[in-house]
C-alpha positions as CSV (number, residue, x, y, z in Angstrom):
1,X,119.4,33.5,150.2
2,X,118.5,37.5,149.0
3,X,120.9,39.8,149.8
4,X,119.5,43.2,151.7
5,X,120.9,46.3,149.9
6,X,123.8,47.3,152.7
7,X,127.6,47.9,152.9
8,X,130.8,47.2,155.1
9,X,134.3,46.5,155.9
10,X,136.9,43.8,155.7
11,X,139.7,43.9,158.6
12,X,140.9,40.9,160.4
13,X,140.4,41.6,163.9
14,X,144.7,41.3,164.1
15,X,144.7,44.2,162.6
16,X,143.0,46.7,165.1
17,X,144.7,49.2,166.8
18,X,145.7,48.8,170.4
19,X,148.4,48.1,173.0
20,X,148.8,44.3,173.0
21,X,151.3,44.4,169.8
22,X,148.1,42.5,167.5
23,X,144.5,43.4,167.7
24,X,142.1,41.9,170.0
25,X,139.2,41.0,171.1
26,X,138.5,43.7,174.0
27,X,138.0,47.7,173.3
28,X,139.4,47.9,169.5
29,X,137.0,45.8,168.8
30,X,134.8,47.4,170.1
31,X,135.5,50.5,168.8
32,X,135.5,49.5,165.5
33,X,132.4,48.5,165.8
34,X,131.1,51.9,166.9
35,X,132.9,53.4,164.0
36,X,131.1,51.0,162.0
37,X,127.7,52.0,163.3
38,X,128.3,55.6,163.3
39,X,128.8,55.1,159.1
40,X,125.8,52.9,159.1
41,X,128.2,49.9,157.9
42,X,126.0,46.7,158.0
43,X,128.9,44.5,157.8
44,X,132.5,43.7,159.6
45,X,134.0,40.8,157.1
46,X,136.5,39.4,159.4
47,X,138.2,36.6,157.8
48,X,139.1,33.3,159.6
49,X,139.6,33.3,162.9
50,X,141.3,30.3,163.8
51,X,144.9,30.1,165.0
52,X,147.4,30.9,162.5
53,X,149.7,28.6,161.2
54,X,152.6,28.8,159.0
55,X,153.2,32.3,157.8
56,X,150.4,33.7,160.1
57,X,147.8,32.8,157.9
58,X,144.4,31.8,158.8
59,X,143.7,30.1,155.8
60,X,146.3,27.7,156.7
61,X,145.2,27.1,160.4
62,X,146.7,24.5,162.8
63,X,142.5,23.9,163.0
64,X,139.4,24.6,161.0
65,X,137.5,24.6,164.4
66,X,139.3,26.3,167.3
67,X,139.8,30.3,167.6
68,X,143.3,32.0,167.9
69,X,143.8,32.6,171.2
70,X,146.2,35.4,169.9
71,X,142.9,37.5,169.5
72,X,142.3,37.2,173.3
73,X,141.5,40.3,175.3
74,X,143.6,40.2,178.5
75,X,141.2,43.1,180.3
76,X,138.5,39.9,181.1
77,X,140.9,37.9,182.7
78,X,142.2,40.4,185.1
79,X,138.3,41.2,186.0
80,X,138.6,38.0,186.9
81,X,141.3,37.7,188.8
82,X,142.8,35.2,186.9
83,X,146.0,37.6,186.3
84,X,146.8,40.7,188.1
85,X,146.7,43.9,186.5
86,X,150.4,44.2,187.0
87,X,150.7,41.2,184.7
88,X,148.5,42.8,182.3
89,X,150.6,46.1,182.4
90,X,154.3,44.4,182.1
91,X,152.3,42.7,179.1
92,X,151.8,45.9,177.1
93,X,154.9,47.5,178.2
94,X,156.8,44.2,176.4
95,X,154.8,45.0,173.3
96,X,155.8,48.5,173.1
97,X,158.7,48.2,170.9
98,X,156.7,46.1,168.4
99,X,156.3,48.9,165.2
100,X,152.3,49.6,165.8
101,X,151.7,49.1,162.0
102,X,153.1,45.8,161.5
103,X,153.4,43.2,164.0
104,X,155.7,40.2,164.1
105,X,153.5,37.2,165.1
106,X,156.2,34.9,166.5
107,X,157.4,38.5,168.6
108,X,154.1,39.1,169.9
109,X,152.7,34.8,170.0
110,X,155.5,33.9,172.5
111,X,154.8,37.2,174.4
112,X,150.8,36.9,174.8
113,X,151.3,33.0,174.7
114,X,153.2,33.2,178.5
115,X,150.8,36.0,179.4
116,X,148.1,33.7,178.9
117,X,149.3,30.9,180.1
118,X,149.5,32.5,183.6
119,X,146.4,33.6,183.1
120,X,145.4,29.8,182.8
121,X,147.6,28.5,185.9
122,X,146.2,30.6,188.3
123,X,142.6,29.4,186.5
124,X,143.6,25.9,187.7
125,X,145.2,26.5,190.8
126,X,141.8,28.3,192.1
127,X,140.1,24.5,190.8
128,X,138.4,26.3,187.8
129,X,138.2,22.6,185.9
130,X,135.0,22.9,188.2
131,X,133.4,26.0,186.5
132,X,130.3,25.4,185.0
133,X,130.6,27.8,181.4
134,X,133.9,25.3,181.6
135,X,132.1,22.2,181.9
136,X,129.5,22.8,179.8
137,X,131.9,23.8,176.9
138,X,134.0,21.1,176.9
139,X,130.8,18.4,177.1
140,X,129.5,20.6,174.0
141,X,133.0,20.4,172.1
142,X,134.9,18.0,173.1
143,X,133.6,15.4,170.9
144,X,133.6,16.7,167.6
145,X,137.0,18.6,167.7
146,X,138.2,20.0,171.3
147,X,140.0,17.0,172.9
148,X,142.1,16.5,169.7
149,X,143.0,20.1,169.0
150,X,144.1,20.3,172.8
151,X,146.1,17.5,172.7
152,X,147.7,18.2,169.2
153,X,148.3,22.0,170.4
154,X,150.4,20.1,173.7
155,X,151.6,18.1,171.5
156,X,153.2,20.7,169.2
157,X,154.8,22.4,172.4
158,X,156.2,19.8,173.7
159,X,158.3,18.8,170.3
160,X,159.4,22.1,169.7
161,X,156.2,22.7,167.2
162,X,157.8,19.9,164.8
163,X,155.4,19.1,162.6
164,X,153.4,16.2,163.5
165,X,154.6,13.2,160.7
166,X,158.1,13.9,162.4
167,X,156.6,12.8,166.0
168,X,157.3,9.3,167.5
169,X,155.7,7.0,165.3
170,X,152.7,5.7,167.8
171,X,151.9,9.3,168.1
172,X,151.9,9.9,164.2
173,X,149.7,6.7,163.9
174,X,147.2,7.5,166.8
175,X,148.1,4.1,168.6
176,X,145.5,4.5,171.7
177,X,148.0,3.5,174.1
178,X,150.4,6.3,173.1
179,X,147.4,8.4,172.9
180,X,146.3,7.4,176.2
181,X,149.9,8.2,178.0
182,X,150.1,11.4,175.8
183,X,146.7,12.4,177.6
184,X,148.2,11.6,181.1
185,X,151.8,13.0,180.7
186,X,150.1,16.2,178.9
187,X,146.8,17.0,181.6
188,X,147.8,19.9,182.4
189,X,148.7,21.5,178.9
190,X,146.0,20.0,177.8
191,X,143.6,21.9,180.4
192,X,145.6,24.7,179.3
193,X,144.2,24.4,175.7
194,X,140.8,24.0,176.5
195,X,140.9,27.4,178.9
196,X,142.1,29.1,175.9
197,X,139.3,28.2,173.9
198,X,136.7,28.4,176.3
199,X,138.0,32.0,176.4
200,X,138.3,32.8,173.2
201,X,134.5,31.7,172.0
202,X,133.1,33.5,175.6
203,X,135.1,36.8,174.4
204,X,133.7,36.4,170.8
205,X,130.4,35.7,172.0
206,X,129.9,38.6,173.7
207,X,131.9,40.9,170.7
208,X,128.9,39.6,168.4
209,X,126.4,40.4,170.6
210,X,127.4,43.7,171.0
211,X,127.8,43.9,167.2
212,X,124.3,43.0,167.3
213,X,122.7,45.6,169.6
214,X,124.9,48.2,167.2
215,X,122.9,46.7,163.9
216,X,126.7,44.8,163.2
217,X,126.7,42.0,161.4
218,X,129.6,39.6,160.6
219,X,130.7,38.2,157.3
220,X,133.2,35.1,158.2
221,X,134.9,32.4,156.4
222,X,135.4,29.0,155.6
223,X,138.4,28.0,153.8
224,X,137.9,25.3,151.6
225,X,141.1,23.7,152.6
226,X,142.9,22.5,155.8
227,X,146.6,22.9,156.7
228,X,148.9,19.8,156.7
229,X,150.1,20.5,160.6
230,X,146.6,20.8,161.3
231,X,144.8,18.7,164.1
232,X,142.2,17.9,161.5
233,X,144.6,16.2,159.2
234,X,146.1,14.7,162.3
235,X,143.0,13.3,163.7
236,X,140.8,12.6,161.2
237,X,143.3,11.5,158.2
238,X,140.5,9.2,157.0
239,X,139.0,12.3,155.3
240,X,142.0,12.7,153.8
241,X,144.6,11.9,151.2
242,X,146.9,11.0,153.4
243,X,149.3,7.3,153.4
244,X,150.2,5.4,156.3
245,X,152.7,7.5,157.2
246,X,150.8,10.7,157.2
247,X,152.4,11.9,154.3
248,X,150.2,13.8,151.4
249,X,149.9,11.5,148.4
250,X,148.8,15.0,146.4
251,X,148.0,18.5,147.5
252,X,145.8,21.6,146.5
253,X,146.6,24.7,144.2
254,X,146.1,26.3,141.0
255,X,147.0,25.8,137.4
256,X,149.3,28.0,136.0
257,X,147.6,31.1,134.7
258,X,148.2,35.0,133.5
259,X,149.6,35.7,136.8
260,X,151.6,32.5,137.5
261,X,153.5,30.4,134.6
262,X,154.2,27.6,137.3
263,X,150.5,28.1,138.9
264,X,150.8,27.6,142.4
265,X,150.9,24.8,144.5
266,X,149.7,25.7,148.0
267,X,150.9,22.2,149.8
268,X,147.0,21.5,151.4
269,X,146.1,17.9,152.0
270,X,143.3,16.7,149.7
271,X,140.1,15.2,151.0
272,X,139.2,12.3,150.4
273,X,135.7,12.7,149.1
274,X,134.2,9.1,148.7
275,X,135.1,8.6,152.0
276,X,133.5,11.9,153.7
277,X,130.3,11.0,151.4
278,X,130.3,7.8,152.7
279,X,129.4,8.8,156.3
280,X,127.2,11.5,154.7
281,X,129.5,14.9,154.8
282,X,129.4,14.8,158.9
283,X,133.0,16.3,159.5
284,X,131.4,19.4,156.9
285,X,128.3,19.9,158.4
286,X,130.1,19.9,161.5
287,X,132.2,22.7,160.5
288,X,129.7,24.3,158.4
289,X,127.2,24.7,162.0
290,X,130.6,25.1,164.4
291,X,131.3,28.7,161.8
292,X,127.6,29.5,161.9
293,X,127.8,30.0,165.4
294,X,130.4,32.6,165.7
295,X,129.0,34.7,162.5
296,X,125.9,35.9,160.3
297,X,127.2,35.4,156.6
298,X,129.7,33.1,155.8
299,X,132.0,33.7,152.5
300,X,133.2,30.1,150.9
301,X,136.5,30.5,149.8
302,X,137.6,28.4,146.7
303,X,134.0,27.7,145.6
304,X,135.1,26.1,142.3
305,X,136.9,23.5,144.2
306,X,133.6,22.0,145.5
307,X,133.1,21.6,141.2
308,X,136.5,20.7,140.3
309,X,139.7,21.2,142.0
310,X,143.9,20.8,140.8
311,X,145.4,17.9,142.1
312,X,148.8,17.8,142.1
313,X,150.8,14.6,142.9
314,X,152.8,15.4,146.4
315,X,156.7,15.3,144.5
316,X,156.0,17.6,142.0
317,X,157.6,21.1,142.8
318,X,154.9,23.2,141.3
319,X,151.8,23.5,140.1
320,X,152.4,22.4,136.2
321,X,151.7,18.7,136.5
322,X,148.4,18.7,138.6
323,X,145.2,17.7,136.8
324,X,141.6,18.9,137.3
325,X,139.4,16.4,139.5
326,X,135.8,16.4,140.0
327,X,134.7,17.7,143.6
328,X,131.3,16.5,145.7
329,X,129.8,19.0,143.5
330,X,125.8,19.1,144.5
331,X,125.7,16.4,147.1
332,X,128.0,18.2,149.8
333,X,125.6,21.1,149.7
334,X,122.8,19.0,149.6
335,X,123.6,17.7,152.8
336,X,124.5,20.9,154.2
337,X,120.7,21.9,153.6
338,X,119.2,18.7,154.9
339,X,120.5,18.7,158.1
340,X,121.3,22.1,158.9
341,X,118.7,24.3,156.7
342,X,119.8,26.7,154.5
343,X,122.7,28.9,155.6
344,X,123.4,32.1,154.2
345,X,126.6,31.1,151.9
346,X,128.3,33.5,149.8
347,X,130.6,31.6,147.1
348,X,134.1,33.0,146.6
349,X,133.9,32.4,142.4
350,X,136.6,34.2,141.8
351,X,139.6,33.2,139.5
352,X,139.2,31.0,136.1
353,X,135.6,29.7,136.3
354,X,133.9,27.4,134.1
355,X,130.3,27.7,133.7
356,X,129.5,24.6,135.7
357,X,130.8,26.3,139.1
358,X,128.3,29.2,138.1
359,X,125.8,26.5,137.6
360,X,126.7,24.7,140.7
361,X,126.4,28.0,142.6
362,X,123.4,29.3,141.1
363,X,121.3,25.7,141.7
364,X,122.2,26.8,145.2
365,X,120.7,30.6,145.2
366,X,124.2,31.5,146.6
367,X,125.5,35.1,145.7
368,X,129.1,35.3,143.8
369,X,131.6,38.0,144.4
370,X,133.1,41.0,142.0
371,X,136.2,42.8,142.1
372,X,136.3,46.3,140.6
373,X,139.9,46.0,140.6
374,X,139.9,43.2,138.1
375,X,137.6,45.1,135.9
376,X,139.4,47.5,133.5
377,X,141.0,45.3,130.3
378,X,138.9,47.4,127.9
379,X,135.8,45.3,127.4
380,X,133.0,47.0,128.5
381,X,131.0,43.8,129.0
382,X,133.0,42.8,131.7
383,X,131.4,41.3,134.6
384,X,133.3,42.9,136.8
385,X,132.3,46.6,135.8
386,X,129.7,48.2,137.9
387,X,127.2,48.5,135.0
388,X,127.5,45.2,134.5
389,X,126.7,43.8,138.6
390,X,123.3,41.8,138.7
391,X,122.1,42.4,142.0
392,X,122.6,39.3,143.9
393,X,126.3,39.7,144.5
394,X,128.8,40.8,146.9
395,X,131.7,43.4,145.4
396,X,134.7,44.7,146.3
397,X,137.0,47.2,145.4
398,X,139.4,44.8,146.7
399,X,140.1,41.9,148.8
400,X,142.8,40.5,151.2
401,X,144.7,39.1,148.9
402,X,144.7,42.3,146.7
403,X,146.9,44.9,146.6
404,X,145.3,48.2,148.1
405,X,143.2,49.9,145.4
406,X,145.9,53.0,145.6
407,X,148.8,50.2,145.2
408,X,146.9,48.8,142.6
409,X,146.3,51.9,140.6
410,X,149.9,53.3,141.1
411,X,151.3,49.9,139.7
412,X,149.2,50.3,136.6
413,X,150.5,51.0,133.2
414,X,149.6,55.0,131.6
415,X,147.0,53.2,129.3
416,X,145.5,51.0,131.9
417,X,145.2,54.3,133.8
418,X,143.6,56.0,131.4
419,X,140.5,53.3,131.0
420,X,139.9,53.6,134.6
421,X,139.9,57.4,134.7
422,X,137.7,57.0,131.3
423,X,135.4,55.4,133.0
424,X,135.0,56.3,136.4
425,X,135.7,60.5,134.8
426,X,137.9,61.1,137.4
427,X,141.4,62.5,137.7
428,X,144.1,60.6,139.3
429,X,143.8,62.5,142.8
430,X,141.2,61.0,144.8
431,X,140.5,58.2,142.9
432,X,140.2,55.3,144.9
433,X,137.5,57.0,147.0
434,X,135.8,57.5,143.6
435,X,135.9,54.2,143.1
436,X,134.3,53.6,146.2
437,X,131.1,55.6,144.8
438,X,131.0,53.9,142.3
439,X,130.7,50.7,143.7
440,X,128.1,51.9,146.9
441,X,126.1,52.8,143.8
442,X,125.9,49.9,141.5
443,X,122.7,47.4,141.5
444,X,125.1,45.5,143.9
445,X,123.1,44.0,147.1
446,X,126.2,44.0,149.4
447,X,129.4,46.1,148.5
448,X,132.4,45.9,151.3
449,X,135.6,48.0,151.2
450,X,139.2,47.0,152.5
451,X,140.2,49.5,155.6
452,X,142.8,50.5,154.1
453,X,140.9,52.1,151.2
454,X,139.3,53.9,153.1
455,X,142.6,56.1,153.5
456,X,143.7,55.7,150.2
457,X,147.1,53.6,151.5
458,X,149.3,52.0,149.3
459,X,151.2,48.6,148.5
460,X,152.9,49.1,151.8
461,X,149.7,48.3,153.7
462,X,149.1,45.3,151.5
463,X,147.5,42.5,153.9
464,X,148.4,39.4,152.1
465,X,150.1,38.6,148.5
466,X,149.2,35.0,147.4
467,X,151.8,32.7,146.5
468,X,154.7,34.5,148.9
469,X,155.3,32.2,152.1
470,X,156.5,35.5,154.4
471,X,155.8,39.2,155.2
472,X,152.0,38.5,155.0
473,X,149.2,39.3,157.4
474,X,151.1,41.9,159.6
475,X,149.1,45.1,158.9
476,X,147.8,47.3,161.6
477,X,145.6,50.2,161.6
478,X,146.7,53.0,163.5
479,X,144.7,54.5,166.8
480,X,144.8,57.9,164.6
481,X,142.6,55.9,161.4
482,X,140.4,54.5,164.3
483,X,139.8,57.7,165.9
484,X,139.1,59.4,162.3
485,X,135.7,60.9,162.3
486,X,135.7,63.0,159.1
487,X,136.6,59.4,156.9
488,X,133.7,57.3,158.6
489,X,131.5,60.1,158.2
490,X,132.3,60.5,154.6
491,X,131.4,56.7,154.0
492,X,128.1,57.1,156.4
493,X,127.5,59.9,154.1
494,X,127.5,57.6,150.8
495,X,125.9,55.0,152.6
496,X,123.0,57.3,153.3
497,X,123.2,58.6,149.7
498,X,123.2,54.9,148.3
499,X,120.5,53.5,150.1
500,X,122.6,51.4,152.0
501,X,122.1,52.7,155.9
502,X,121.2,50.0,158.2
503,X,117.9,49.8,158.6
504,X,117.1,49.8,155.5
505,X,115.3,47.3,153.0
């Protein structure tokens, strides 16, 4: 795929501004999008959207398929009667003592989760298993990856979210007749489920159409991995590493490296690749066309895992003792293209890279990413220096899991300082928005910012640090940064300046 020349922002949509105690779906969004528009941004890189799980994060999702009905926008289902608008109110009133700038997702979860619930109830009790949107969503999902998920998420409530090798053993195997009375005992939380989803994929729907008519486009993501209390490992633990008990036999991570002497060892079941080959990458493609769906661009996270990826035998505490093993490589891609077309991939080659992934990627046509962060060690042939971009790439000052570019630069040593002041010739005040230039005018196709850049914040406003289980994926933008004409003019200004408005080629 070719890259347009263009621009935009990374925020996950949790972190919006608004009265529910977590972003939304609804007016934020909406407003962001404006903002967006009003800068000329082409992009909104929103990051997974699938229902947290441990630690919040949507990189290690309780599904790779179903949205997070955390995100949903309560407004819709007052329109519709299916809560009253005192419910809605005593909603936002319970979220008021949540701070606004950092949210406690198990606070605000159990909070929105009753909310919603209701909301569901009173779906039921006016017969709305009859609705035809309803109806025809289920007969469109339920096949692939909606009847498990629902009955997994029921699952979870009903043992107190244990994870699901320490259910009762016919559930953990998937006996049909403990499936089967699962399915009866659970009907109702089960319908509950599939309301939520419906919801959540009507909602996004019509925020990406309205993206649309603004000249929005968004940049999603597919993690590479699954989560071990995920209803993917649960249902389909053919595709998987997994022994009879459920149990990993070795998990995903990372060697150890200049930022981690033990590596790290992330705890992801590993697929089983001979057996996802052997009925032609279906579960993949599946996902691959489900993501496509909901977004324009899709960013692959841990590319060099489809080359090679760390196996690490299940009992070992960290990542030392893992071993690299060869991934599908070509053929997953391969049948990507041949029964879906080509989709507009960009590969997350970030980290230690060998040149085979850059072959692998670049036989594919697929753009890699840069981080100006990582840039400044003192070799000016570093890829990751502006100069140095080739155009069909995607940079960043910084990503989710970096620190904010004014964290970043405060935590750097006098001489490290010095090379990026060297080189950007700039003084220390105001420097991250000079990095921002910088990057809006390198050969770059795309170039995307954090928010948070965009108001020079510091390590405090950190989205997610890799490798620490807690404290992550909290951040909030304030309604003040929202409402902040003079900064989104400033970046539609350098957009304009750049060549990068929408619009153009």
């Amino acid at each position: 795929m070719k890259l347009e020349r263009s621009s935009g922002v990374i925020l996950h949509p949790t972190s919006l501004a608004g009265a529910g105690g977590v972003g939304c779906l609804g007016g934020p969004a909406r407003r962001f999008i404006d903002r967006l528009q009003s800068a000329q941004q082409r992009w909104w890189q929103v990051l997974p959207l699938n229902p947290p799980g441990h630690g919040g994060s949507p990189y290690s999702a309780t599904s790779a398929f179903a949205g997070s009905p955390i995100l949903l926008d309560p407004k819709p289902l007052v329109r519709r009667g299916w809560l009253a608008q005192e419910d809605s109110s005593k909603f936002e009133a319970q979220c008021e003592k949540i701070p606004s700038r950092r949210y406690n997702i198990d606070e605000v979860g159990k909070i929105k989760g009753d909310l919603l619930e209701r909301a569901a109830h009173n779906w039921q009790a006016e017969g709305g298993g009859d609705d035809e949107g309803f109806r025809a969503f289920c007969d469109e999902h339920d096949g692939l990856w909606l009847d498990d998920y629902a009955l997994f998420a029921a699952l979870k409530k009903v043992h107190d979210q244990a994870e699901w090798q320490k259910w009762p053993a016919p559930l953990v195997r998937r006996d049909p007749e403990a499936l089967q009375g699962a399915r009866r005992r659970l009907a109702d939380s089960i319908r509950v489920e599939k309301f939520l989803q419906w919801q959540f994929f009507e909602q996004w729907t019509d925020l990406r159409e309205y993206a649309a008519e603004r000249g929005v486009r968004l940049l999603g993501d597919l993690p590479i991995f699954v989560a071990m209390d995920s209803a993917d490992a649960w249902a389909r633990r053919d595709l998987f590493e997994l022994d009879a008990a459920g149990e990993a036999m070795a998990v995903a991570g990372v060697p150890p490296d200049y930022f981690s002497e033990t590596g790290q060892r992330w705890g992801n079941p590993l697929y089983d690749w001979e057996a996802i080959a052997a009925e032609d990458y279906r579960w993949w493609v599946a996902r691959v066309a489900h993501v496509m769906k909901t977004v324009d661009l899709v960013r692959v996270d841990h590319f060099r895992g489809f080359e090679a990826y760390w196996r690490i035998p299940a009992e070992e505490e960290t990542a030392v003792n893992g071993e690299w093993v060869d991934g599908p490589k070509d053929a997953i891609f391969d049948a990507i293209r041949r029964q879906l077309g080509k989709v507009p991939f960009v590969a997350e080659d970030l980290g230690t890279i060998t040149d085979e992934v850059y072959e692998l990627r670049d036989r594919h046509g697929l753009p890699g990413m840069r981080v100006l962060q990582f840039a400044f060690d003192g070799d000016p042939e570093h890829p990751f220096l502006p100069h140095n971009y080739p155009e069909h790439t995607v940079a960043y000052t910084g990503t989710h899991d970096n620190d904010t570019t004014r964290g970043w630069y405060d935590g750097l040593s006098e001489e490290e300082k010095h090379r990026v002041r060297t080189y950007l010739a700039h003084p220390d005040e105001g420097i991250v928005w000079r990095m921002i230039e910088e990057l809006w005018q390198s050969k770059a196709a795309t170039v995307i910012v954090p928010f948070q850049d965009l108001f020079e914040l510091g390590s405090e406003h950190r989205m997610n640090t890799p490798g620490v289980a807690e404290d992550n994926w909290q951040w909030r933008m304030t309604e003040e940064e929202l409402s902040d004409e003079e900064t989104f003019q400033r970046l539609g200004q350098l957009t304009e300046a750049t060549g990068r408005r929408q619009g153009e080629a």
